[in-house]
Residue frames relative to the residue before (quaternion, step in Angstrom):
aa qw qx qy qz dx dy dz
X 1.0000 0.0000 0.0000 0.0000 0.00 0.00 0.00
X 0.2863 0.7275 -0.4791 0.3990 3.69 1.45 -0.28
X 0.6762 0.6527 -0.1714 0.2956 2.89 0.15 -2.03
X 0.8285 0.2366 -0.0764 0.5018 3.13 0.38 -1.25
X 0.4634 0.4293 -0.5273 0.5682 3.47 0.91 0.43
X 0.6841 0.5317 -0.2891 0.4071 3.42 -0.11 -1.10
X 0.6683 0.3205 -0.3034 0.5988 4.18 0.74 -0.71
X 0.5841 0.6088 -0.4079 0.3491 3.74 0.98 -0.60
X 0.6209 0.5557 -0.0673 0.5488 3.57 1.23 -1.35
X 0.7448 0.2028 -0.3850 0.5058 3.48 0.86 -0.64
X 0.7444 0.4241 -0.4337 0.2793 3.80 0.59 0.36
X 0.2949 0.5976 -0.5660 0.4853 2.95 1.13 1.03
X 0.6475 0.5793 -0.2887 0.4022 3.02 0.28 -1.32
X 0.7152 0.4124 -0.2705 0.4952 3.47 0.67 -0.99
X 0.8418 0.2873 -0.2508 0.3820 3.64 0.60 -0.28
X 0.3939 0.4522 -0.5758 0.5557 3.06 1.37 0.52
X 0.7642 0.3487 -0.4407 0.3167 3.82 -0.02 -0.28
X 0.4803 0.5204 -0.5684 0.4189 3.68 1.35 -0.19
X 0.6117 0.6348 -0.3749 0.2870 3.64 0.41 -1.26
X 0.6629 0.3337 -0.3505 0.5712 3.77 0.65 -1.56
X 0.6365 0.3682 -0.5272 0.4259 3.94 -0.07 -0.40
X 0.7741 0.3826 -0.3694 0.3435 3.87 -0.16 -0.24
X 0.6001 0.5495 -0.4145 0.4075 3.23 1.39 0.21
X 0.6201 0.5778 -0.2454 0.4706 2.74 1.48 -0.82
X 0.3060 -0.7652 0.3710 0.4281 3.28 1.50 0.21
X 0.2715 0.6347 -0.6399 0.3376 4.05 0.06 1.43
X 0.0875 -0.8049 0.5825 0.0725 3.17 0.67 0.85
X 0.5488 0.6682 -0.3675 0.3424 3.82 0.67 -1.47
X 0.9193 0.2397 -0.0740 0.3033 2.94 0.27 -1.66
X 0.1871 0.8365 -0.1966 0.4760 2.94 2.18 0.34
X 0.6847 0.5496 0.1405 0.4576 2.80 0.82 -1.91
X 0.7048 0.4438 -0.0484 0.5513 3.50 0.98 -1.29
X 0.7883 0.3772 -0.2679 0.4056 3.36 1.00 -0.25
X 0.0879 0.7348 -0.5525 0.3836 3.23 2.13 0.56
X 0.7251 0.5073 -0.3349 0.3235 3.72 -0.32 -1.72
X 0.7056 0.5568 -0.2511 0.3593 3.47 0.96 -0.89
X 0.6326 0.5766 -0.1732 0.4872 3.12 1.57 -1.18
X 0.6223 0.4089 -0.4245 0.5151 3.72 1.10 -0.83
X 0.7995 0.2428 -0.4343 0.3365 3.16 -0.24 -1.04
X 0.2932 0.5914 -0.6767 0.3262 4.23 0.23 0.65
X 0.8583 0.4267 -0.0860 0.2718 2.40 0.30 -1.98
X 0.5857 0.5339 -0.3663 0.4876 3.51 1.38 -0.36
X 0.6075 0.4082 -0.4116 0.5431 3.70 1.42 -0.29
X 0.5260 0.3884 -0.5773 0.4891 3.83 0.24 -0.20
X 0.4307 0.6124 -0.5544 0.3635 4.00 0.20 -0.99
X 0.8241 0.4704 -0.0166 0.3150 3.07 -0.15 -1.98
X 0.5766 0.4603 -0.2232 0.6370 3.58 1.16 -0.64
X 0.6849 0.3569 -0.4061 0.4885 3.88 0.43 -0.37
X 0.5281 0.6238 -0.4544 0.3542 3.53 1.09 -0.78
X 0.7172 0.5768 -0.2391 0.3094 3.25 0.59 -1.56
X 0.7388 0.5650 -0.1566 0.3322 3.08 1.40 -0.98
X 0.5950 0.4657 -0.2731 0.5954 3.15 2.01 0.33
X 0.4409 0.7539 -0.2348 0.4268 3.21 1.47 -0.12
X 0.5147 -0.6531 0.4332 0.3478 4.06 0.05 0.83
X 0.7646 0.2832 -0.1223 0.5659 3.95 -0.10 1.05
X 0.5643 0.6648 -0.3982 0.2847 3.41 1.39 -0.82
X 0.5068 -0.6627 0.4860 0.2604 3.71 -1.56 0.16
């Protein structure tokens, strides 16, 4: 369950910083940090899996 706290927390993190960059009108790099967000979010995916998973955390 770490796991998924820890990937929870880091996508905030990631979209509060997409947000201030699109205000700031960096849309680009805005934009670019999509890539960052999936694969969080595809590890939290994965971390919740585990957690149903005989043995899981």
């Amino acid at each position: 369950m770490q796991r998924v706290e820890q990937a929870h927390n880091k996508i905030h993190i990631i979209a509060h910083d997409m947000q201030n960059k699109y205000e700031k009108g960096d849309i680009e790099a805005a934009h670019a940090a999509l890539a960052d967000l999936e694969l969080v979010f595809d590890d939290m995916n994965i971390a919740v899996g585990l957690c149903y998973q005989p043995g899981g955390h």
